[in-house]
N, C-alpha and C positions, 0 to 999 in steps of 0.2 A: 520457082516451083519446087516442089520437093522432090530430091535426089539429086539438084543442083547442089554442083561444090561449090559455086558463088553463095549459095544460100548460108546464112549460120541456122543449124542443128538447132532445133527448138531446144530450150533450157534444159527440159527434163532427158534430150536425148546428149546434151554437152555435160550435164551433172553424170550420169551415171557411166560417161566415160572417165570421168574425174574418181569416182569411186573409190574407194581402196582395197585393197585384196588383202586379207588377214590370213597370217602363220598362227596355229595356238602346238606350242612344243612342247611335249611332257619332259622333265627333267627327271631321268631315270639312275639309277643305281646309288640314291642318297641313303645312306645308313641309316641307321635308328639315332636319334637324337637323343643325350642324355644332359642331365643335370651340371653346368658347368662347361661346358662343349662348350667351343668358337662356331657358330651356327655356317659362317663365313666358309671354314675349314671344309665344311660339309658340301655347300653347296658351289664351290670354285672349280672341282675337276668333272662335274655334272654340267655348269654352264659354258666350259671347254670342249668337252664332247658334242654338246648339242650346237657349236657355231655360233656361240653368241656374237649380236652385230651392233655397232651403233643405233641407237633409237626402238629398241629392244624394251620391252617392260618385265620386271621380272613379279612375279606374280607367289608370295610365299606363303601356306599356312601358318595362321596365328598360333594355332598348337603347336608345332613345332618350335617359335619362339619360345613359346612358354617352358616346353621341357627345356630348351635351353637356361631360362634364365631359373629352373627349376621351384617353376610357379604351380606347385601342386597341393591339396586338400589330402589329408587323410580321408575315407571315404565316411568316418562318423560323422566328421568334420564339416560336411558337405553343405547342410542347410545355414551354418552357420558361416558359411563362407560367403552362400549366397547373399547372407542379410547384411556381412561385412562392406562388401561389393557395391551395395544398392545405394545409389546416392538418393533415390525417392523408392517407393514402389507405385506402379505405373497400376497393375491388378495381380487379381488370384484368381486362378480356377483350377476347380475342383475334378481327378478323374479316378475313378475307384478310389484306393484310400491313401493318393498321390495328390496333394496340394500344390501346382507350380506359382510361383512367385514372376509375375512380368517387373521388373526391376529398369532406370534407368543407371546404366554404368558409368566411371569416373569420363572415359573418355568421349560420352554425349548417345549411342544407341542408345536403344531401349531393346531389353535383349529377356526371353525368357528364362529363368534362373542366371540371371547376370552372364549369360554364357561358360557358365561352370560346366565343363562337358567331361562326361567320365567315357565315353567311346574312343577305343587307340588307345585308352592309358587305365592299362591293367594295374597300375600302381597307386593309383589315386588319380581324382575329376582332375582337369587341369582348371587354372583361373588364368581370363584373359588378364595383358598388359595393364597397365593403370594408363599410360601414355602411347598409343601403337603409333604415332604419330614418331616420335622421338625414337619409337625401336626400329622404325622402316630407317630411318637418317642414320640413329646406327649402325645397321645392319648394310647399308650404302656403301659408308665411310668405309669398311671394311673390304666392302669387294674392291673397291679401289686400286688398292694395293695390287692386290691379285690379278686385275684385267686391265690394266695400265688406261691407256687413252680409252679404247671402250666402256670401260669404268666410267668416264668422265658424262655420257648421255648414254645412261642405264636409269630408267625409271624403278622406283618399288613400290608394290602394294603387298600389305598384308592381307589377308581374307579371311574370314570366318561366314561360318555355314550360319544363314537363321530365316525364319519369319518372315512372314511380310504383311503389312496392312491390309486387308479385305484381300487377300490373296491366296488361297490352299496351297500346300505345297511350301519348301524351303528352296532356295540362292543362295550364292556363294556375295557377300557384301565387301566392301571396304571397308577394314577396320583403320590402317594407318596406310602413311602414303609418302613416299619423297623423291625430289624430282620431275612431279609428273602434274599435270594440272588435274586435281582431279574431279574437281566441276568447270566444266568447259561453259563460255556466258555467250548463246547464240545469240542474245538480244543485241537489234541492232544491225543485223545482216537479213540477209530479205527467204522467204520458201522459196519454193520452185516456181510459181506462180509472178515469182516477184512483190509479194507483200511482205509487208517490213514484221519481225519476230520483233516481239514486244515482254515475251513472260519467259523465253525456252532457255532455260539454263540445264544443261546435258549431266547426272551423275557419270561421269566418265570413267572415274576409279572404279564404280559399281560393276561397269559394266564390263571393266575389262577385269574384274573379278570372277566373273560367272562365265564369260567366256572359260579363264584358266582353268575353271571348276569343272569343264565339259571333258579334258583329258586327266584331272587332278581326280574327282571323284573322293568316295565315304572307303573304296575299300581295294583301290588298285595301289598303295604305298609308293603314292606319288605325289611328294607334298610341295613340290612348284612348278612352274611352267614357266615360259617366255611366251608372251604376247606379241608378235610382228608387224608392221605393217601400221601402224593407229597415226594418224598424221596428226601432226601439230601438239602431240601428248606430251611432249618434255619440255619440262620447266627448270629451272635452278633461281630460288630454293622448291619454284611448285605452289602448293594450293592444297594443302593437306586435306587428311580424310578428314579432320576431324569437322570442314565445313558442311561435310554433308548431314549431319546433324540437324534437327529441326529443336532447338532447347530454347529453354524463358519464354521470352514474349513471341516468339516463332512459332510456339508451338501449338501450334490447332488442335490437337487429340489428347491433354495433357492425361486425360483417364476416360474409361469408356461408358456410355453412359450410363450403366448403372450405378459404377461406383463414383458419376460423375454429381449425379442426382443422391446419393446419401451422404457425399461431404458437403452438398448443399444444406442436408438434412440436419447436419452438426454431428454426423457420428467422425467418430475417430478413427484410424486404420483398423487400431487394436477390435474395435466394436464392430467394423464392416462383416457383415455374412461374404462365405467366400462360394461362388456361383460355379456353375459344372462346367466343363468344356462343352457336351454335347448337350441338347434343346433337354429341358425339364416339362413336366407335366405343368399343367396348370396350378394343380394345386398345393405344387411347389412352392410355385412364382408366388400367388397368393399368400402363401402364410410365409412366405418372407418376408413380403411386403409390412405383412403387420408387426411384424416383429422386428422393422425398421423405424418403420412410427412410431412403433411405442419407446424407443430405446428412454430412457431416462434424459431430463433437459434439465442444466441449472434452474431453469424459470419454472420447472414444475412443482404443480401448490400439493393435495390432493390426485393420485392421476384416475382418467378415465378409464372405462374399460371395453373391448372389442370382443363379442360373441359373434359367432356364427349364426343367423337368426334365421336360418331354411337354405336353402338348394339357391346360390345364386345373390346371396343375401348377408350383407354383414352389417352389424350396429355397434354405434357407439355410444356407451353410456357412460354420465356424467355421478361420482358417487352420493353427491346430495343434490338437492334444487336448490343452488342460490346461484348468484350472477357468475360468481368466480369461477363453482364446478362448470357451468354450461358453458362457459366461453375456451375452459380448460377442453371442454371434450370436441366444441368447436374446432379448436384449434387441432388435436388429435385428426379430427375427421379429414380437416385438409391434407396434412401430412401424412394420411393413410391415401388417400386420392393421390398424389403427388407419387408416393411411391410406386401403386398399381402404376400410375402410370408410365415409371420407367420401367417395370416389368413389361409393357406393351411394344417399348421401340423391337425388340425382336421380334417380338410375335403376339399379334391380338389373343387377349385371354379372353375368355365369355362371357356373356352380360354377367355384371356385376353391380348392385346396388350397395349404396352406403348410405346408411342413416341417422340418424340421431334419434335416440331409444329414452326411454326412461330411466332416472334413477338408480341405483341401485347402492342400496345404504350398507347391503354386505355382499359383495360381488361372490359368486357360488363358485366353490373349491374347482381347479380346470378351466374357466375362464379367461381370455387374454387379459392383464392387468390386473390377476388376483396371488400374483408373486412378489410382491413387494412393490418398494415404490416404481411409478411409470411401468410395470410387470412385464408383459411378454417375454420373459427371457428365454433363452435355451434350455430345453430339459437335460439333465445330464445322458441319459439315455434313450433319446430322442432329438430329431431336430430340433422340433418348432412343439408347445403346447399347443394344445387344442380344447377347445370349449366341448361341453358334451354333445352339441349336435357339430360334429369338426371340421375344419378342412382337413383333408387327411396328410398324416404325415408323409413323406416320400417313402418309397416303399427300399429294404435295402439292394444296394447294387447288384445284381445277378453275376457279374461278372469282374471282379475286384483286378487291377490293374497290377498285374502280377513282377511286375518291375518295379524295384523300390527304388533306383536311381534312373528315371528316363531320360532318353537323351531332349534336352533342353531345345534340339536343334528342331523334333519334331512339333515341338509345340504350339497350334495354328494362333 
């Protein structure tokens, strides 16, 4: 019966005696790191002070490597750093008259502005590691020396602030890692219930990144911590950050769907329009759209053309009547369709009709497709053209984003 000591404790009341109780220790009075420094030097009489113990994780900002290895941007420098950086670009969005770049980096995130972060470093942005994997293993090796047998089961993660998928808000992540497992693989051991785990493999580094982040923080100049208490976390060599990466054939999100649906379209990075951070009007979304469709195609003969044809209403016309133009503006009409309808996955736009119109042997000056060949193009001082009955153009920003280097970190 229950509250018999012949009885065993139901599961869930034997697991959560099993628990673990977690230390997170700010590692205080670390100086300012400079260019050249032994990082090691910095942080050995800080993890003396704080009681470092076997099985101990040390938890270090990536920034701080960086100044170390004096991985910094002049600040003109900046975009072109980012594009250095980018092993693909992931998207763009647009916020006042601030472009960010979502880039994937050498070592597998995917990080807004490649994680170029000009916040803490008055001297210029800093750029992450190429390898954080390699600089946690060094930065190990090092305390070794310093903490003798303790040294020997010391986990590292390095951290960096970013992002997260369908998430608001940023976290402290796992950039590099050594020592420490840092995806833990529950498959194979059973819940509480005693059903068998089949999918649950644990970011461990992650989380004991954001734990460190809770005493580390943007602005108390505390850039590591000891993590306590994490059972089973230490490995030798480990299980580096760099698997927590989702890259190639792994990866389910490789772009989002707008710009997932106009490289289906055959535009090019260079040709992609770059979309807002925050929701657009409608009739935005709309005459981006067309001005997606119409981008120019090797296979284009003669092209079509897109008027605005009333409130609610767009047509496509083919320049003459024979087989070729109508199958040309045919095909237009679908690739107009196709892109409204990636303007839909965020948000329903209004009845919208698309039709196939007449003729037209000399498309009227302001018309989509009466700018050269395939037409729509961007006006120079204007978004999007517009037909003389028009979708209208976006109106300008009210509010222009008065920071011309934002930090990367807030970027949703």
């Amino acid at each position: 019966m229950p509250g018999d000591p012949m009885t065993p404790p139901p599961q869930s009341e034997a697991a959560a005696d099993r628990a673990p109780e977690l230390r997170v220790i700010p590692l205080r009075g670390i100086g300012e790191v400079r260019a050249g420094d032994a990082l090691a030097e910095h942080l050995l009489p800080a993890l003396r002070s704080a009681g470092v113990r076997r099985g101990d994780v040390l938890c270090v900002s990536t920034k701080v490597v960086s100044k170390a290895l004096g991985l910094r941007a002049a600040p003109a420098d900046r975009d072109a750093a980012v594009a250095a950086a980018a092993v693909r670009t992931v998207a763009r969005r647009r916020h006042g008259g601030t472009v960010t770049s979502v880039v994937q980096i050498p070592s597998g995130p995917v990080m807004a502005a490649a994680g170029v972060d000009g916040s803490n470093a008055p001297e210029g942005p800093l750029l992450l590691p190429e390898d954080p994997d390699a600089c946690a293993a060094a930065l190990r090796e090092e305390l070794l020396g310093g903490l003798g047998d303790v040294g020997r089961e010391l986990g590292v993660v390095l951290s960096d602030t970013s992002s997260r998928v369908w998430r608001v808000g940023v976290s402290d992540l796992a950039l590099g890692a050594a020592g420490i497992v840092a995806l833990e693989d529950l498959r194979g051991g059973r819940d509480d219930a005693g059903r068998a785990l089949t999918v649950t493999v644990r970011a461990l580094a992650d989380e004991i990144a954001a734990a460190a982040d809770l005493v580390k923080g943007k602005t108390a100049r505390v850039p590591a911590a000891l993590v306590r208490g994490v059972p089973g976390v230490l490995a030798d060599p480990g299980v580096p950050a760099g698997a927590l990466s989702r890259t190639g054939a792994g990866d389910w999100f490789r772009r989002p769907s707008l710009e997932s649906v106009w490289q289906a379209l055959g535009l090019d990075l260079e040709e992609e329009p770059v979309a807002a951070m925050d929701p657009e009007e409608p009739a935005v979304r709309i005459a981006r759209a067309v001005v997606v469709a119409c981008r120019p195609r090797p296979d284009d003969g003669a092209p079509a053309t897109v008027r605005s044809a009333g409130p609610g209403q767009l047509s496509v016309h083919p320049p003459a009547d024979s087989p070729t133009c109508w199958a040309a503006a045919g095909a237009l009409r679908e690739r107009l369709l196709t892109a409204l309808g990636a303007e839909e996955i965020a948000a329903a736009l209004p009845p919208l009709t698309v039709r196939l119109g007449p003729p037209l042997e000399a498309p009227r000056p302001g018309a989509y497709g009466a700018d050269g060949p395939g037409g729509c193009a961007p006006s120079p001082d204007r978004p999007w053209r517009t037909s003389p009955n028009p979708v209208p153009s976006p109106a300008p920003d009210p509010d222009p984003d008065p920071d011309p280097d934002p930090d990367p970190e807030e970027t949703p």
